[in-house]
C-alpha positions in Angstrom: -8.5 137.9 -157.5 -10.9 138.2 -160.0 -13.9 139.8 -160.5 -16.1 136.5 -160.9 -14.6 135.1 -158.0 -15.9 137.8 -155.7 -18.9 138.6 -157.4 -22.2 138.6 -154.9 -25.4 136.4 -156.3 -27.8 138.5 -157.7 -31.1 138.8 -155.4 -34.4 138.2 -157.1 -36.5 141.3 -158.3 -38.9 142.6 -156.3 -42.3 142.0 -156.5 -45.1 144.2 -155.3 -47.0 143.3 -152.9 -49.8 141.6 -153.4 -53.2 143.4 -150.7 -56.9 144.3 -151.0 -58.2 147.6 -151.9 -59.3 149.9 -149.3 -62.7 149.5 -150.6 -62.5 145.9 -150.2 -61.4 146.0 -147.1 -64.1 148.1 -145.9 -66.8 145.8 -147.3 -65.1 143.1 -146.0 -65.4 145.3 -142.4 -68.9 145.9 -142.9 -69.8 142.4 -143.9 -68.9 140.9 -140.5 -70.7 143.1 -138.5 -73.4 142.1 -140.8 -72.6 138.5 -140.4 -72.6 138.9 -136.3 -76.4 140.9 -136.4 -77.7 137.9 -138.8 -76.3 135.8 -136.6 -78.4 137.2 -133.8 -81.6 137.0 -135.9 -81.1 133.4 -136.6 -80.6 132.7 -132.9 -83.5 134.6 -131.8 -85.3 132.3 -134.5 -84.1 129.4 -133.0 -84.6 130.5 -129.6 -88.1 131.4 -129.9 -89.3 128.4 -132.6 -92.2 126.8 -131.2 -92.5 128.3 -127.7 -95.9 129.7 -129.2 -99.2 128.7 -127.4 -101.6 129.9 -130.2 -101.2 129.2 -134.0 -100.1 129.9 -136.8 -97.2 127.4 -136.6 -94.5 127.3 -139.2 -95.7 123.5 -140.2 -99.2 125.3 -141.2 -98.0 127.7 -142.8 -94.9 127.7 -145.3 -94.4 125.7 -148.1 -91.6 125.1 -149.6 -92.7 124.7 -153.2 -92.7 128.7 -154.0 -89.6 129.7 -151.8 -87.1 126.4 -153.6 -87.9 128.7 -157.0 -87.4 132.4 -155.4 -84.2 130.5 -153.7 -83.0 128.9 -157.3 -83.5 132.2 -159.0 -80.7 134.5 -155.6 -78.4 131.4 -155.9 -78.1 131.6 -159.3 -77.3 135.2 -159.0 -74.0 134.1 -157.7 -73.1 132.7 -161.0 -74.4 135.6 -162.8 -71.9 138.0 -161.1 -69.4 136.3 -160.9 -69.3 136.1 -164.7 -70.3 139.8 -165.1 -66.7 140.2 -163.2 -65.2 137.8 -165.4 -66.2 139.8 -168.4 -65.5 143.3 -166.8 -62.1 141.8 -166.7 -61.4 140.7 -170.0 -63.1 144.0 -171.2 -66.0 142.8 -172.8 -68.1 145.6 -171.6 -70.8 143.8 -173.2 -70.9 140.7 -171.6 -70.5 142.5 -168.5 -73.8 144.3 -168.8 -75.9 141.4 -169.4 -74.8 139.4 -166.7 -75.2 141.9 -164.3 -78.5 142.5 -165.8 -79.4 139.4 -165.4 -77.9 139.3 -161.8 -80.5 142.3 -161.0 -83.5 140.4 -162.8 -82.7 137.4 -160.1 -82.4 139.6 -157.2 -85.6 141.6 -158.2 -87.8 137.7 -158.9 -86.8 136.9 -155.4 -87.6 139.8 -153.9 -91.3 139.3 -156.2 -91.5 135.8 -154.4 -90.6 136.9 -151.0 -93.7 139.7 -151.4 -96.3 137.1 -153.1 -95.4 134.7 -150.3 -95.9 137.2 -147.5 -99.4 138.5 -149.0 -100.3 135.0 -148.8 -99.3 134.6 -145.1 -101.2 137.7 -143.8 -104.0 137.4 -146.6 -104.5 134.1 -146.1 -103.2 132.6 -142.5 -103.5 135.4 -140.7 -99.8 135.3 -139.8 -98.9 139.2 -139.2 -95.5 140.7 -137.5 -97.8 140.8 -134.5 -99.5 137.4 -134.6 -96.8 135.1 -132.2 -93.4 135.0 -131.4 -92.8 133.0 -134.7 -94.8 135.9 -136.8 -92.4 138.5 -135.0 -89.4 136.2 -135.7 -90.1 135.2 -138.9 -90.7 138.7 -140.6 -87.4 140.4 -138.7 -85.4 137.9 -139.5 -86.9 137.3 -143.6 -87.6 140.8 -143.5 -83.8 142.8 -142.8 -82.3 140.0 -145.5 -84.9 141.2 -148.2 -83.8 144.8 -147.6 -80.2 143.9 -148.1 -81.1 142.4 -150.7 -83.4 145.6 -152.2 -80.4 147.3 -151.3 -78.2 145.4 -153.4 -80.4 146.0 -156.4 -80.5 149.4 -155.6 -76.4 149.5 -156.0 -76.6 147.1 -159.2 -79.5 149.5 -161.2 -77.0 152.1 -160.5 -73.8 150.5 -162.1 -76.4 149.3 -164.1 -77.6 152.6 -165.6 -73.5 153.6 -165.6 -72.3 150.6 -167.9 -75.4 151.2 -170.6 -73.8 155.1 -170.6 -70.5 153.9 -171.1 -68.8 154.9 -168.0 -68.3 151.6 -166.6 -64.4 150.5 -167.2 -62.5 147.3 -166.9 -59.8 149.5 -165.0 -62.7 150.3 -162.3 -63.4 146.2 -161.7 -61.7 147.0 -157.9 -65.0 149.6 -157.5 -67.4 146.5 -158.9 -66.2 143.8 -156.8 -67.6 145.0 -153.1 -70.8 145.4 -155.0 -69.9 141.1 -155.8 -68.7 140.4 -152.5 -71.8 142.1 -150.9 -74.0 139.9 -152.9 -72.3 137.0 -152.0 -72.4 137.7 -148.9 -76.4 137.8 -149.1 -77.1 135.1 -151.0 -74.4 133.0 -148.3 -76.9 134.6 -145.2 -79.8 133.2 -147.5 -78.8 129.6 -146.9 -78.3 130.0 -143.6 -81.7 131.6 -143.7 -83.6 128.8 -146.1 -81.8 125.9 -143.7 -83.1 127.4 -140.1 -86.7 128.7 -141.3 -88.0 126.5 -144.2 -85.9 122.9 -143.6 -85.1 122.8 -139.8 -88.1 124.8 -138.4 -90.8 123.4 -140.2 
């Protein structure tokens, strides 16, 4: 017999497989318990709009005209990162630091807004943590998404400050991309946010 006639097929070459980080794994972790306590802000929201008996009501008090710009400016910030990973990957170092400088300019004009807007609410209409159920609603639940959102600033000045010294790589894009995927996940919770408090419950 010859040798071609018992010889086996050859099997195809192995591939590694193909998994998340552990880091991303953990953010991904973290973000769903996140996602389950937003979840019972909004619902508190919900539960809670309009069983107040003494003003100020959200219909006489918010506007949308300042918080569709502050909302423009953390969408936006999507786009931003998402290129600054882009350009982290192809090594352009560069291009990398602007667009995530420009992601951090973004988070930082929304986080402006949200404290012009709530000077104006106090200042102005009285409207205080303390005021009604909706005051108490409103600044938990507008409140804990601008401090993840401080907090992702926070994180991004840091890289930030790294990549103008130099010692951020494209070979460390797996440390960069929970800081992304966290920042998704807050500007996602922010239309969840804008739908309930500015569209539905006015």
């Amino acid at each position: 017999m010859s040798a071609q006639a018992v010889a086996l097929p050859t099997p195809p070459p192995i591939e590694p497989e193909r998994t998340l980080p552990p880091a991303l794994w953990g953010t991904i972790a973290f973000l769903v318990s996140e996602g389950a306590f937003f979840a019972t802000l909004i619902v508190s929201y919900i539960t809670f709009l309009n069983r107040d008996i003494t003003g100020p009501t959200p219909a006489e008090v918010l506007s949308l005209s300042l918080v569709a710009v502050t909302t423009t400016c953390l969408l936006s910030s999507s786009f931003t990162i998402h290129a600054a990973e882009k350009a982290l990957k192809r090594g352009a170092l560069g291009g990398f630091t602007f667009w995530w400088a420009v992601t951090i300019a973004l988070g930082i004009a929304f986080l402006a807004g949200t404290a012009y807007e709530w000077t104006g609410l106090i200042r102005d209409d009285g409207l205080t943590i303390n005021t009604n159920l909706f005051g108490t609603t409103f600044y938990t639940l507008v409140g804990f998404h601008a401090f993840h959102v401080t907090v992702g600033v926070i994180v991004m000045l840091t890289i930030l400050g790294l990549a103008l010294r130099h010692k951020v790589t494209a070979q460390q894009e797996n440390a960069i991309a929970p800081v992304a995927l966290y920042w998704h996940f807050v500007d996602g919770v922010w239309i969840v946010v804008f739908l309930v408090v500015y569209i539905i419950g006015r």
